[in-house]
C-alpha positions as a printed NumPy array, in Angstrom:
array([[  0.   ,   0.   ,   0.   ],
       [  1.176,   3.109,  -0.662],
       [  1.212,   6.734,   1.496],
       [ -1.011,   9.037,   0.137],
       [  0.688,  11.846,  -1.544],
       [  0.678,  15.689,   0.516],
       [ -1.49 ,  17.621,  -1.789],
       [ -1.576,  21.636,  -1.973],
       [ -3.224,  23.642,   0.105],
       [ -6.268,  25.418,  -1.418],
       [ -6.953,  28.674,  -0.608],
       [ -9.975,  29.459,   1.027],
       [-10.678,  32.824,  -1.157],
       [-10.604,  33.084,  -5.064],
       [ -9.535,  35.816,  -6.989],
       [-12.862,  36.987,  -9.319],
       [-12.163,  39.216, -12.452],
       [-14.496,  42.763, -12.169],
       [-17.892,  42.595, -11.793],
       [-18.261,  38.962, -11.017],
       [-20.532,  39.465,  -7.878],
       [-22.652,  41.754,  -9.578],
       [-26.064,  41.564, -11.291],
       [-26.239,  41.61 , -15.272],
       [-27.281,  44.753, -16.568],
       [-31.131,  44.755, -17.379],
       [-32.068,  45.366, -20.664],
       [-35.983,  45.489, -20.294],
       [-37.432,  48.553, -21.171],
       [-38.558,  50.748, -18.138],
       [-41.942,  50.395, -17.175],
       [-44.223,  53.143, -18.778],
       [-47.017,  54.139, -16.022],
       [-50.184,  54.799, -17.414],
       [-50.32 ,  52.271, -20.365],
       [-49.485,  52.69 , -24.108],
       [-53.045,  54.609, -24.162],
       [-51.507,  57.836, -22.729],
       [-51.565,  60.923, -24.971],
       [-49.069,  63.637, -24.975],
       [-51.031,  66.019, -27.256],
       [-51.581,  69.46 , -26.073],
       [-54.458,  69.014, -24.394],
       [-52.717,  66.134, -21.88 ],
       [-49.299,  66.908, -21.916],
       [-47.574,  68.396, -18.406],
       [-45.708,  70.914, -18.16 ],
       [-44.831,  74.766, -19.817],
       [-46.76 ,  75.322, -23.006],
       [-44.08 ,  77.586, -24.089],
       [-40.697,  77.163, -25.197],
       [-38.574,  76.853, -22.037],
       [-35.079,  76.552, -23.697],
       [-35.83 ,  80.154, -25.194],
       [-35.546,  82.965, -22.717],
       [-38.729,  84.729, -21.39 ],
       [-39.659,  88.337, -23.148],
       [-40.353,  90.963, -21.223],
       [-44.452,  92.888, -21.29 ],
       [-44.248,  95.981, -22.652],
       [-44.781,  98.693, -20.489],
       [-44.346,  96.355, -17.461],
       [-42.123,  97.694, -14.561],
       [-40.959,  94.664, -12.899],
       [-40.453,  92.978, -16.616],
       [-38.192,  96.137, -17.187],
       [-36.145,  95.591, -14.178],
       [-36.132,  91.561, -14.582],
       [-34.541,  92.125, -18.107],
       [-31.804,  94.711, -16.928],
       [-31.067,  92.118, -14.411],
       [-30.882,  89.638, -16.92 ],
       [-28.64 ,  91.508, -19.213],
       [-26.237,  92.547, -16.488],
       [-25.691,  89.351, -15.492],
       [-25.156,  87.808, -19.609],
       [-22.667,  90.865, -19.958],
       [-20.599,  89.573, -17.043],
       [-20.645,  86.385, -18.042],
       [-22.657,  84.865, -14.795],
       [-25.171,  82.515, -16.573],
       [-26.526,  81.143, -13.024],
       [-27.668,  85.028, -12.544],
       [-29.346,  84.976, -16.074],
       [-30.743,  81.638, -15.406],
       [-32.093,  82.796, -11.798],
       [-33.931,  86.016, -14.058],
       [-35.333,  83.861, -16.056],
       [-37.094,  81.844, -13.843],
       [-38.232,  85.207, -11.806],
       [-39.539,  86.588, -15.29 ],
       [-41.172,  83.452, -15.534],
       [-42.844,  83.537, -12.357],
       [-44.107,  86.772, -12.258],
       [-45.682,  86.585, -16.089],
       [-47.457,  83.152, -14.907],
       [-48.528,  85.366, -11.367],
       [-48.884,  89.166, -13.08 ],
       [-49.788,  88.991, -16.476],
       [-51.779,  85.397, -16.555],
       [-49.475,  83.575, -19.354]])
């Protein structure tokens, strides 16, 4: 009979590549809430009716327009776009609260 030969030890962790542990990527489409009936002509759709990636005008012969625009311009001219952003959405606000558009 012969001895039994010493074998190696085995390591009690493995070395994984990247991403082994981790869940495949799902490729189902998100689920769409309200069903495939859902309209998003103008009559249903949410949100601005207007145009919001094209800066509000100004009401002529409005005060607060006037000043909303000056503040608007100042900040384009020196170059601080959160500023012009921030006048747009006060323009915004007060047409929507003052003027009823």
């Amino acid at each position: 009979m012969t001895a039994a030969r010493p074998t190696a030890p085995v390591p009690k962790t493995t070395t994984e590549p990247p991403g082994a542990g981790r869940r495949p990527f799902s490729t189902a489409p998100a689920p769409v809430w309200g069903g495939a009936e859902r309209r998003t002509d103008a009559h249903t759709a949410i949100g601005p009716s207007y145009d919001i990636s094209r800066p509000p005008l100004p009401v002529a012969g409005c005060e607060t327009c006037r000043q909303l625009a000056e503040r608007r311009a100042a900040a384009r001219a020196a170059f601080d776009y959160s500023a012009v952003g921030d006048a747009n959405v006060l323009m915004r606000s007060h047409h929507r609260l003052d003027h009823g558009t």
